[in-house]
N, CA, C and O atoms as a Maestro MAE file, in Angstrom:
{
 s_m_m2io_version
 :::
 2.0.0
}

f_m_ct {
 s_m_title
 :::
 protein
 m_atom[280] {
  # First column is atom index #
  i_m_mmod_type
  r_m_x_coord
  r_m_y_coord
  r_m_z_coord
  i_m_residue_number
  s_m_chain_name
  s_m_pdb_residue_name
  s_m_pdb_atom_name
  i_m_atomic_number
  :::
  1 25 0.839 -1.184 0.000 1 A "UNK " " N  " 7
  2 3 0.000 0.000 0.000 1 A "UNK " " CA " 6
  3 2 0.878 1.240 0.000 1 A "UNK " " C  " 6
  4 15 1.942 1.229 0.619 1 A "UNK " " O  " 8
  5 25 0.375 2.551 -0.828 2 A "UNK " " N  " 7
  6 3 1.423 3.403 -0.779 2 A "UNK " " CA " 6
  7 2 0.677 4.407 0.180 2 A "UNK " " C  " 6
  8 15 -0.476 4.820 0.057 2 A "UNK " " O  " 8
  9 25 1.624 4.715 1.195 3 A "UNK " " N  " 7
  10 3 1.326 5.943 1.864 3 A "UNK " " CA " 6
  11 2 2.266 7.025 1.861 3 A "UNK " " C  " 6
  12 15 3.481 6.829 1.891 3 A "UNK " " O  " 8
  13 25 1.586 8.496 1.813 4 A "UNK " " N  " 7
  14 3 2.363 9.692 1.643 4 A "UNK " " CA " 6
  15 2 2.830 9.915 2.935 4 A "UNK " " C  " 6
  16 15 1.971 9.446 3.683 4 A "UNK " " O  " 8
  17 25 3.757 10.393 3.599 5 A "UNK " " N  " 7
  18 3 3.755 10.825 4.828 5 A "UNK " " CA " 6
  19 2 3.702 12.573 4.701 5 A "UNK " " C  " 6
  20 15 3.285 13.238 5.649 5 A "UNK " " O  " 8
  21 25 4.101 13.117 3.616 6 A "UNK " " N  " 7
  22 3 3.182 14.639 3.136 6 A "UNK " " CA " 6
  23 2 2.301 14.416 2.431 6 A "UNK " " C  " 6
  24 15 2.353 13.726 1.413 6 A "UNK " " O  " 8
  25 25 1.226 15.054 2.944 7 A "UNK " " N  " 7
  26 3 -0.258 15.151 2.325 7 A "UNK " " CA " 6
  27 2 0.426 16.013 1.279 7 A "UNK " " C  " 6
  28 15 0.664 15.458 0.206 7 A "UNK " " O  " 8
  29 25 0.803 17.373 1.436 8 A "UNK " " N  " 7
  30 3 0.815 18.784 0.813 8 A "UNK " " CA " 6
  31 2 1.176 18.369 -0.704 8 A "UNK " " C  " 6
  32 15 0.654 18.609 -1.793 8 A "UNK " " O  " 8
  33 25 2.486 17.522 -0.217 9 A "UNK " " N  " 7
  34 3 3.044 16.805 -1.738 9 A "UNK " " CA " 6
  35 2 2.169 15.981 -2.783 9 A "UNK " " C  " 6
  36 15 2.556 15.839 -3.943 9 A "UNK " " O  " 8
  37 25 0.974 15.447 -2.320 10 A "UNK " " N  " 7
  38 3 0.020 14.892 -3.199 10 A "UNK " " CA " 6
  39 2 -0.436 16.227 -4.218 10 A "UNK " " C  " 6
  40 15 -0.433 16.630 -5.382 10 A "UNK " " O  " 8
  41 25 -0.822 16.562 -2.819 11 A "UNK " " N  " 7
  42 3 -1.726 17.813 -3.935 11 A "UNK " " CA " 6
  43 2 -0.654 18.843 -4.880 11 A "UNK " " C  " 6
  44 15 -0.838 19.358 -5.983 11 A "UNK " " O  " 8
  45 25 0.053 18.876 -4.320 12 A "UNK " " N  " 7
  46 3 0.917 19.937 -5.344 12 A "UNK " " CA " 6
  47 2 1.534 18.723 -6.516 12 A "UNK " " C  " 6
  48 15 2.284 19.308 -7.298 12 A "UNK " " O  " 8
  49 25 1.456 17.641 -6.754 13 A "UNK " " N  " 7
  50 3 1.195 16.707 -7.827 13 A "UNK " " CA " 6
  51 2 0.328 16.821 -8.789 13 A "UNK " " C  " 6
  52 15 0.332 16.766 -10.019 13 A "UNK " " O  " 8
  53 25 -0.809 17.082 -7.501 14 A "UNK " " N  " 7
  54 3 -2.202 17.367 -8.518 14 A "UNK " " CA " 6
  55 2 -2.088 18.560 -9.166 14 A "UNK " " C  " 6
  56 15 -2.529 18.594 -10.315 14 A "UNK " " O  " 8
  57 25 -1.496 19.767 -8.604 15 A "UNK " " N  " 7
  58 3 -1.274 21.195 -9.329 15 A "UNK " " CA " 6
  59 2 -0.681 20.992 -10.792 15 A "UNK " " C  " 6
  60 15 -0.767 21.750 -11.758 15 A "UNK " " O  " 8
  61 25 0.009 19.632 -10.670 16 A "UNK " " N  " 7
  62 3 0.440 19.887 -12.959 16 A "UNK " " CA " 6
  63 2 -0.190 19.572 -13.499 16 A "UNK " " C  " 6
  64 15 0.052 19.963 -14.641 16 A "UNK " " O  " 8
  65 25 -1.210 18.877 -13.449 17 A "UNK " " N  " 7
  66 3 -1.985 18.772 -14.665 17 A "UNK " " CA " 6
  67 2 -2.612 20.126 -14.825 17 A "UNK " " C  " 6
  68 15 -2.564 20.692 -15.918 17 A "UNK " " O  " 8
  69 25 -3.204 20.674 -13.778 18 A "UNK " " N  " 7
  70 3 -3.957 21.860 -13.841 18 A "UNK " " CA " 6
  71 2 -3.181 22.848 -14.401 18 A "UNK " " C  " 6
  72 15 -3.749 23.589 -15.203 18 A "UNK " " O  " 8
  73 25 -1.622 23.095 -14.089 19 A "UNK " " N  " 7
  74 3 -0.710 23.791 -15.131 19 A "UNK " " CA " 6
  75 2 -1.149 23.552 -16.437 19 A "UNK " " C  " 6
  76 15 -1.595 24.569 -16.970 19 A "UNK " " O  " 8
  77 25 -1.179 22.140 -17.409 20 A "UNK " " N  " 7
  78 3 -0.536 22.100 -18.022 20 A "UNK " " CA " 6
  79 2 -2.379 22.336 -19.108 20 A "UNK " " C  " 6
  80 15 -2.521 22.361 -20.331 20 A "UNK " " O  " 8
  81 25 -3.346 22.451 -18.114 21 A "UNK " " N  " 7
  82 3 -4.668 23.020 -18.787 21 A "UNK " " CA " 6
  83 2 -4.867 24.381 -18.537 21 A "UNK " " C  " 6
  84 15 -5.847 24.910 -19.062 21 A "UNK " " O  " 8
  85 25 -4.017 25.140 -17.738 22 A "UNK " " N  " 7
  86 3 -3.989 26.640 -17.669 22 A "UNK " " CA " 6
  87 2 -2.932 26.961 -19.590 22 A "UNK " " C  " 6
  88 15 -3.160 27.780 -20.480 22 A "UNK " " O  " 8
  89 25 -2.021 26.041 -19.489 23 A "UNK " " N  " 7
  90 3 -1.519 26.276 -20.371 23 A "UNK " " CA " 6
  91 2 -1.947 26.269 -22.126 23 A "UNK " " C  " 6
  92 15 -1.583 27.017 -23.033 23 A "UNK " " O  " 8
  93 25 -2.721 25.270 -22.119 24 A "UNK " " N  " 7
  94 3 -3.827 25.030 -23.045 24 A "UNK " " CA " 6
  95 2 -5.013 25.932 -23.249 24 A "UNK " " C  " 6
  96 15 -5.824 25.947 -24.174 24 A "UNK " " O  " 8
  97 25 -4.929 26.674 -22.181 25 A "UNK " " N  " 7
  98 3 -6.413 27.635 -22.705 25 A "UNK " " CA " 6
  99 2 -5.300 29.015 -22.582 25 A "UNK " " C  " 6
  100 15 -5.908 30.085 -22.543 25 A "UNK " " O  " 8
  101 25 -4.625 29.068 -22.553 26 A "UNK " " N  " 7
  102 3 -3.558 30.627 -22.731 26 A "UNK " " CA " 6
  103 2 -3.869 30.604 -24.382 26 A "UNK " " C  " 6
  104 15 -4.526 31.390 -25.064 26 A "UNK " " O  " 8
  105 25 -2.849 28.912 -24.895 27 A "UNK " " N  " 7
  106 3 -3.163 29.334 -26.369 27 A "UNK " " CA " 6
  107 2 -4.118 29.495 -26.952 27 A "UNK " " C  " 6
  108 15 -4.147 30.152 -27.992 27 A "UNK " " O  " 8
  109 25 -5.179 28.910 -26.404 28 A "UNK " " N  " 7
  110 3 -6.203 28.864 -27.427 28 A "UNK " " CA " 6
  111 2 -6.837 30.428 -26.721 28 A "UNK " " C  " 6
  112 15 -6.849 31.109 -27.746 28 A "UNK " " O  " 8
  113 25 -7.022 30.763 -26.317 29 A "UNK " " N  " 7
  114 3 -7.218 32.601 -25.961 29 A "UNK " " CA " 6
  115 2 -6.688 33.544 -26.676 29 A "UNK " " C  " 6
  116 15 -7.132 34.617 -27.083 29 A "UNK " " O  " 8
  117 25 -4.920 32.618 -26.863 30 A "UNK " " N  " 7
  118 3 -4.176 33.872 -27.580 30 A "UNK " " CA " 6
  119 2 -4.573 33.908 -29.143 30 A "UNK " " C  " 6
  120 15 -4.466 34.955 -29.781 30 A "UNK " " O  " 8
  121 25 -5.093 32.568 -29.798 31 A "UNK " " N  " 7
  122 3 -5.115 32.405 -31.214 31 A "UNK " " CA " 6
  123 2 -6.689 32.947 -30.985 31 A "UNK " " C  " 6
  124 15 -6.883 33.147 -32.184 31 A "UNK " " O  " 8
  125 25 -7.454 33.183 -30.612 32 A "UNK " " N  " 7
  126 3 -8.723 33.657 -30.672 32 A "UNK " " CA " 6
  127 2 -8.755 35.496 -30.705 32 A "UNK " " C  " 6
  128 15 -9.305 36.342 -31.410 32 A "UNK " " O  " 8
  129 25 -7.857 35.504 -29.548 33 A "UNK " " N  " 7
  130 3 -7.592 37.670 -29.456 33 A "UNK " " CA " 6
  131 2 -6.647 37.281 -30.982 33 A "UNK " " C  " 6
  132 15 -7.085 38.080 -31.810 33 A "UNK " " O  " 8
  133 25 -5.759 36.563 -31.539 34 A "UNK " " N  " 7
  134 3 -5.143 37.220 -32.584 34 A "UNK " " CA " 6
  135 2 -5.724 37.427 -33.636 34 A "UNK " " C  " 6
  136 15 -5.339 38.251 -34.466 34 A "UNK " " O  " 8
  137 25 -7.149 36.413 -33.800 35 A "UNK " " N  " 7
  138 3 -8.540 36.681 -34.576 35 A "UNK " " CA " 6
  139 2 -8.926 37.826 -34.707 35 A "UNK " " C  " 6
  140 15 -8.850 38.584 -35.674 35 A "UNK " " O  " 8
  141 25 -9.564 38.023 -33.217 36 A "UNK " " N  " 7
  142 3 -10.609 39.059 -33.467 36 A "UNK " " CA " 6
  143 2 -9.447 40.062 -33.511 36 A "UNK " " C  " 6
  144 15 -10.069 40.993 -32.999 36 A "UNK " " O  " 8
  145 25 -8.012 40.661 -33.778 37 A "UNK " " N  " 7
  146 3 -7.857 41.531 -33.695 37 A "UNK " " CA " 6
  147 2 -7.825 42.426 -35.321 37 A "UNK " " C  " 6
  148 15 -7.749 43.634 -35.543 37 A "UNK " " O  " 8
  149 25 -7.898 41.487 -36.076 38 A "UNK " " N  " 7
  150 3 -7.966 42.017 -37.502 38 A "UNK " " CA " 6
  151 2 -7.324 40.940 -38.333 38 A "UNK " " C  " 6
  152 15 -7.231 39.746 -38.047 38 A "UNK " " O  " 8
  153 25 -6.771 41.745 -39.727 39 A "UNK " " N  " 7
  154 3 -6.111 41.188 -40.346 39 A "UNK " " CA " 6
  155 2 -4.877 40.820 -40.190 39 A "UNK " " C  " 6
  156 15 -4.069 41.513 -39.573 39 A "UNK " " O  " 8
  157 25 -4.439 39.102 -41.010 40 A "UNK " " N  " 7
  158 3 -3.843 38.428 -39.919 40 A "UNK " " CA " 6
  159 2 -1.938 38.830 -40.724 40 A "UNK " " C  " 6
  160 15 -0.947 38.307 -40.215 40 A "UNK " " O  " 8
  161 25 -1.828 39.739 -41.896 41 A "UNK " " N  " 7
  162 3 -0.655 40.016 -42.279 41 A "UNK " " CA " 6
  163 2 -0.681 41.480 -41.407 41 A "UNK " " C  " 6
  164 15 0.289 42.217 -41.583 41 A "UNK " " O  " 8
  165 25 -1.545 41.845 -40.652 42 A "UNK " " N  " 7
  166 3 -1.368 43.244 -39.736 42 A "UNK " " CA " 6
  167 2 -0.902 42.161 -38.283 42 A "UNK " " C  " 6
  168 15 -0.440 42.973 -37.482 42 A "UNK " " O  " 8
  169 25 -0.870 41.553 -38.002 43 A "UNK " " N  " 7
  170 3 -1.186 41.006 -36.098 43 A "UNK " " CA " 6
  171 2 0.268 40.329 -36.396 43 A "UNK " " C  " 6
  172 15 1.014 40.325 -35.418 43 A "UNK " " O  " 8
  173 25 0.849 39.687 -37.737 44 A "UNK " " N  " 7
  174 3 1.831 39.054 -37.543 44 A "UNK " " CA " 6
  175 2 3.341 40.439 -37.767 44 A "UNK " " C  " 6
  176 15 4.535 40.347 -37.482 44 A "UNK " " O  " 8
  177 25 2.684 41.382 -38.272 45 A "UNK " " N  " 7
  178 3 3.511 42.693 -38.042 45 A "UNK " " CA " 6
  179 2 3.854 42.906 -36.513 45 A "UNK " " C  " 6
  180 15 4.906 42.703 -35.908 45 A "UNK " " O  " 8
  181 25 2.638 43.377 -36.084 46 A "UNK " " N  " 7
  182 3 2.400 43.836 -34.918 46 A "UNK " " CA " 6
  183 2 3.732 43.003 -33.705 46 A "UNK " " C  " 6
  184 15 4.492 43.479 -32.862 46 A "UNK " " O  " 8
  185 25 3.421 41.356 -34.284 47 A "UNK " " N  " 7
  186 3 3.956 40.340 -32.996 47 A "UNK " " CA " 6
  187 2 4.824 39.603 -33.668 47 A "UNK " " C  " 6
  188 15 5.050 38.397 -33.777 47 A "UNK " " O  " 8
  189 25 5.449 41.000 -34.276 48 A "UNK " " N  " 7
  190 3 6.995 39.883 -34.903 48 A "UNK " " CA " 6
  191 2 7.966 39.845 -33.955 48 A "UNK " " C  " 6
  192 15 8.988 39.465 -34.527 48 A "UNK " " O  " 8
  193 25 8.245 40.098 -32.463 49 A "UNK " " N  " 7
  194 3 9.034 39.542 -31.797 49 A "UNK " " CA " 6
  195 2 8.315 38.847 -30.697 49 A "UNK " " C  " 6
  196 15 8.831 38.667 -29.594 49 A "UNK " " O  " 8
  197 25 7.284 38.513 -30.968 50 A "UNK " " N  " 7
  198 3 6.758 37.033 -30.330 50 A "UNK " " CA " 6
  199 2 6.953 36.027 -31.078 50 A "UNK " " C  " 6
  200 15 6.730 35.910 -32.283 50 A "UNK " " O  " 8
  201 25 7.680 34.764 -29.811 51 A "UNK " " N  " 7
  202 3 8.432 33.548 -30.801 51 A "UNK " " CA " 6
  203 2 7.855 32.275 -29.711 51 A "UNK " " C  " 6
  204 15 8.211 31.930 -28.585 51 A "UNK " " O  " 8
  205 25 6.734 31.758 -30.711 52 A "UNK " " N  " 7
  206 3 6.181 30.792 -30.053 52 A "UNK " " CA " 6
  207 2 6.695 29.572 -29.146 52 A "UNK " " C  " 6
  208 15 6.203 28.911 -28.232 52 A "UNK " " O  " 8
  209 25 8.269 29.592 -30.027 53 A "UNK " " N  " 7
  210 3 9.113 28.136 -29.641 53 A "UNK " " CA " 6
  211 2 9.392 28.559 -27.871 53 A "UNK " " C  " 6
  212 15 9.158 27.822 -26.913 53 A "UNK " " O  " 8
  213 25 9.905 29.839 -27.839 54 A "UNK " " N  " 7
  214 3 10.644 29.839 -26.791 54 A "UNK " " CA " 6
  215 2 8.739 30.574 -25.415 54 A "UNK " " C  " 6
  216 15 9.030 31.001 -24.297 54 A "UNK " " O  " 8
  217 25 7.589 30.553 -25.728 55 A "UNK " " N  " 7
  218 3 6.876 30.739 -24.813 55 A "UNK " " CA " 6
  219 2 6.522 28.909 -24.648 55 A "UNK " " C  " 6
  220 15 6.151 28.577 -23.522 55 A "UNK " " O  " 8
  221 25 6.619 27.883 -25.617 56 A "UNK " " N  " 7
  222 3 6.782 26.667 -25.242 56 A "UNK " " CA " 6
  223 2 7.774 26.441 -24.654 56 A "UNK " " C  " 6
  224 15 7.537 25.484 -23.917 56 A "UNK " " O  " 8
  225 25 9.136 26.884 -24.500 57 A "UNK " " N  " 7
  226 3 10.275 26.491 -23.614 57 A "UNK " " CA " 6
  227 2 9.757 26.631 -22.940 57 A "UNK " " C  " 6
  228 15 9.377 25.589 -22.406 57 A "UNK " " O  " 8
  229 25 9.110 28.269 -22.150 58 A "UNK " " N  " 7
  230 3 9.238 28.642 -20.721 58 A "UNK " " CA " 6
  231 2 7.976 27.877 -20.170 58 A "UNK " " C  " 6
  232 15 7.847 27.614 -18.975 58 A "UNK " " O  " 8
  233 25 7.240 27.608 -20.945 59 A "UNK " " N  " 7
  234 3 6.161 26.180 -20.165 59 A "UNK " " CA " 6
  235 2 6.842 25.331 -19.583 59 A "UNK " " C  " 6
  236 15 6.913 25.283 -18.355 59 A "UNK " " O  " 8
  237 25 7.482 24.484 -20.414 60 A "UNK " " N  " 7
  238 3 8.200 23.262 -20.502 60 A "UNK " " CA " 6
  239 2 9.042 23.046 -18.910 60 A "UNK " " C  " 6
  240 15 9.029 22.145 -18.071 60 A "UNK " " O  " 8
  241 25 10.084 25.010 -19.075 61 A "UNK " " N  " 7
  242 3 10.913 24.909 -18.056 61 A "UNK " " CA " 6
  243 2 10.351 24.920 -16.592 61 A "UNK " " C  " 6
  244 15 10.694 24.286 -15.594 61 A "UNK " " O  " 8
  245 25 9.105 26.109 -16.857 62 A "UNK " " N  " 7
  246 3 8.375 26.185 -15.145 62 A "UNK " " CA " 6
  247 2 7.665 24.730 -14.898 62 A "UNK " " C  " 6
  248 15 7.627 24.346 -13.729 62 A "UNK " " O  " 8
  249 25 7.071 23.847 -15.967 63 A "UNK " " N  " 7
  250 3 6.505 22.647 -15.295 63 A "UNK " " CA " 6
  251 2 7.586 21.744 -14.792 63 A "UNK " " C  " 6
  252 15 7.336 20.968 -13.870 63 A "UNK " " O  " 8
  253 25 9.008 21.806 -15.451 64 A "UNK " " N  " 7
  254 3 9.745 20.705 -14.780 64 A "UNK " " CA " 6
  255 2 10.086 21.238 -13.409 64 A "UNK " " C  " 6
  256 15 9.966 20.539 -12.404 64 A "UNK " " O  " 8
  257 25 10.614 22.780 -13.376 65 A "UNK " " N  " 7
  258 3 11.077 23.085 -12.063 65 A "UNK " " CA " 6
  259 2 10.336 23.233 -11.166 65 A "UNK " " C  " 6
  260 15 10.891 23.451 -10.089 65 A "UNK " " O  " 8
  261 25 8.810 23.189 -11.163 66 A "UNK " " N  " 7
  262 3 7.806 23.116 -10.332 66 A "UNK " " CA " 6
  263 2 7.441 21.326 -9.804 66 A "UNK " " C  " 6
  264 15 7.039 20.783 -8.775 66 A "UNK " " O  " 8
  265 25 7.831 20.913 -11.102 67 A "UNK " " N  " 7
  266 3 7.785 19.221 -10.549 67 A "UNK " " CA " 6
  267 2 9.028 18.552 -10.047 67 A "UNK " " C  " 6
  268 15 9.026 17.453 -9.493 67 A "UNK " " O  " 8
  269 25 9.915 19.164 -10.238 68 A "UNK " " N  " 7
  270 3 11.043 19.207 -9.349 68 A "UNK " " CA " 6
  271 2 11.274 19.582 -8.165 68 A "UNK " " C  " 6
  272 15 11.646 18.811 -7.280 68 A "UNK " " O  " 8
  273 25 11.089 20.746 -8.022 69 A "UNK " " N  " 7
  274 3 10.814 21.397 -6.422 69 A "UNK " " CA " 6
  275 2 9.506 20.634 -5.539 69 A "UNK " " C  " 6
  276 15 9.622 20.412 -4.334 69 A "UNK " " O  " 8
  277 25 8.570 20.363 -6.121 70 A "UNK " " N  " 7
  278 3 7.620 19.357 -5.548 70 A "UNK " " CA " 6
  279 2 8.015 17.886 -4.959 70 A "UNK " " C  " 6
  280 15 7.140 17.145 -4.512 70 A "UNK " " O  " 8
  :::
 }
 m_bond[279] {
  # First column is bond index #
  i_m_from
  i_m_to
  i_m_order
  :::
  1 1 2 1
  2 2 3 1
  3 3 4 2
  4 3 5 1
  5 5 6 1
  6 6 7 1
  7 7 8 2
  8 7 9 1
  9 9 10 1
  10 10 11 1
  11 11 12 2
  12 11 13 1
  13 13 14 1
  14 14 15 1
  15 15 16 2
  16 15 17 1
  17 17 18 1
  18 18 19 1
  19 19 20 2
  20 19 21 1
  21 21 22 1
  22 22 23 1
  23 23 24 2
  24 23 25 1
  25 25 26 1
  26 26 27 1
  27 27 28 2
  28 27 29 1
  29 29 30 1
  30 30 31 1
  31 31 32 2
  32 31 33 1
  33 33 34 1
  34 34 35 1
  35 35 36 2
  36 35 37 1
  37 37 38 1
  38 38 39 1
  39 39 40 2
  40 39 41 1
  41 41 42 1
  42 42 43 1
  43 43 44 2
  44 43 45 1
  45 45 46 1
  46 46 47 1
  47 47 48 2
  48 47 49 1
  49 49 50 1
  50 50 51 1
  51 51 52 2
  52 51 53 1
  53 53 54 1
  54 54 55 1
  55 55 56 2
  56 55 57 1
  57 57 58 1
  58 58 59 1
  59 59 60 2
  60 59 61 1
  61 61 62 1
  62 62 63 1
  63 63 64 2
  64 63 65 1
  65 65 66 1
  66 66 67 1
  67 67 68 2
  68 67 69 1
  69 69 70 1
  70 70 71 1
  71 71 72 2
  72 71 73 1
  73 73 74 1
  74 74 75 1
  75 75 76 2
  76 75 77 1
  77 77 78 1
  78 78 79 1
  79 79 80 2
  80 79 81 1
  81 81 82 1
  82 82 83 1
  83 83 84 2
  84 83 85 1
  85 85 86 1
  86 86 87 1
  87 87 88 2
  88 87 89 1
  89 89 90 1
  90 90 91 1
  91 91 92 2
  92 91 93 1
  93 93 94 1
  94 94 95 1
  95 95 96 2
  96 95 97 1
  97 97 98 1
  98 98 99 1
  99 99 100 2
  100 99 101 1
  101 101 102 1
  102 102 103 1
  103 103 104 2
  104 103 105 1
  105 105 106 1
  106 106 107 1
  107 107 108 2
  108 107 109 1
  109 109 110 1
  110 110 111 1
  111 111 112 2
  112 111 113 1
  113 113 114 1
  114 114 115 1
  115 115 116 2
  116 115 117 1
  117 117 118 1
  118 118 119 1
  119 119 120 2
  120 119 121 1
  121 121 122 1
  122 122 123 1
  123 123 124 2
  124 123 125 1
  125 125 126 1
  126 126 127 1
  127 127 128 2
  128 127 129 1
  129 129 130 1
  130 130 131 1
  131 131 132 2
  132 131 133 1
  133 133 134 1
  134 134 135 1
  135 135 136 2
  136 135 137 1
  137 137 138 1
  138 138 139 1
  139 139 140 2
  140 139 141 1
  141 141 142 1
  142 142 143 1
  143 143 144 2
  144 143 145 1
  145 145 146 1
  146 146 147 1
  147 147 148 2
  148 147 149 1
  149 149 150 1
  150 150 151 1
  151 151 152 2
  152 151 153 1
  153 153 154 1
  154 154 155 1
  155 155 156 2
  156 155 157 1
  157 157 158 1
  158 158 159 1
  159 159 160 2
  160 159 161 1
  161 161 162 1
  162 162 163 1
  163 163 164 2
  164 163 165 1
  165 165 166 1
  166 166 167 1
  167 167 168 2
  168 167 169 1
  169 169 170 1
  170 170 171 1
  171 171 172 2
  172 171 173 1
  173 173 174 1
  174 174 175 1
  175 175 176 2
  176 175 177 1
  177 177 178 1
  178 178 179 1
  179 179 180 2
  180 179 181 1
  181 181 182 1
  182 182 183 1
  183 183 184 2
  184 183 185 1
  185 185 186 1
  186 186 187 1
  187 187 188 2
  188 187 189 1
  189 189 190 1
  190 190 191 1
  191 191 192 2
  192 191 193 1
  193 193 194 1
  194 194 195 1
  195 195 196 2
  196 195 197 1
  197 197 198 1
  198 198 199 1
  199 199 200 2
  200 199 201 1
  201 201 202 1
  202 202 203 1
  203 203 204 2
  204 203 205 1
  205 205 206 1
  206 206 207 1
  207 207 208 2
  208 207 209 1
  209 209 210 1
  210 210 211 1
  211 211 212 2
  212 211 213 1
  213 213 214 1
  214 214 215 1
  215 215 216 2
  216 215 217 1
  217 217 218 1
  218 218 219 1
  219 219 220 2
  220 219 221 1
  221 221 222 1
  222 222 223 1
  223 223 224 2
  224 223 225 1
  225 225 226 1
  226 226 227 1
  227 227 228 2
  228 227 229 1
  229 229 230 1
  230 230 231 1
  231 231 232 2
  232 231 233 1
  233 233 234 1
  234 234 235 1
  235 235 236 2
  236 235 237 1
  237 237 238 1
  238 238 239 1
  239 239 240 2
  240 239 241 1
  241 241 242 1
  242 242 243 1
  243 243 244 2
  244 243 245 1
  245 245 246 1
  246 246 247 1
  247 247 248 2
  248 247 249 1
  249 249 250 1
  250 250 251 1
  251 251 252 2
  252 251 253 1
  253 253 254 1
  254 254 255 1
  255 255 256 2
  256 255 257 1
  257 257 258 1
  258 258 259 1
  259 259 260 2
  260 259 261 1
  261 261 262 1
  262 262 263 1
  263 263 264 2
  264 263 265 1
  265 265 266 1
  266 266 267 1
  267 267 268 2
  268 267 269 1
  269 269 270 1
  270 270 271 1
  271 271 272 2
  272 271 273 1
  273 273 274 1
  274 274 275 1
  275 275 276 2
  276 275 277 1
  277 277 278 1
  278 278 279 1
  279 279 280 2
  :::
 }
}
């Protein structure tokens, strides 16, 4: 039988998935405001130094170091 001897540590287990569906509705929010904001050769002007790869790094990096520190 597995027992925790920290409760706290269960639940902050349970906190990544819930990360990783906070993270899932960021994008789909952000591709919806980049909709309604107009035309889409104006929005990719606008957010030419937004670089999708590296806002997936910094996911990537806060879920490991949060499941690490956990």
């Amino acid at each position: 039988m597995l027992h925790f001897q920290y409760i706290e540590y269960l639940f902050a287990f349970a906190a990544i998935p819930l990360i990783i569906l906070l993270y899932l509705i960021v994008i789909r929010w952000k591709k919806k405001a980049s909709k309604k904001i107009g035309d889409p050769e104006l929005v990719k002007q606008l957010t030419i130094n937004y670089s999708p790869k590296k806002f997936i790094l910094k996911f990537i990096l806060f879920s490991l170091a949060f499941s690490l520190c956990v």
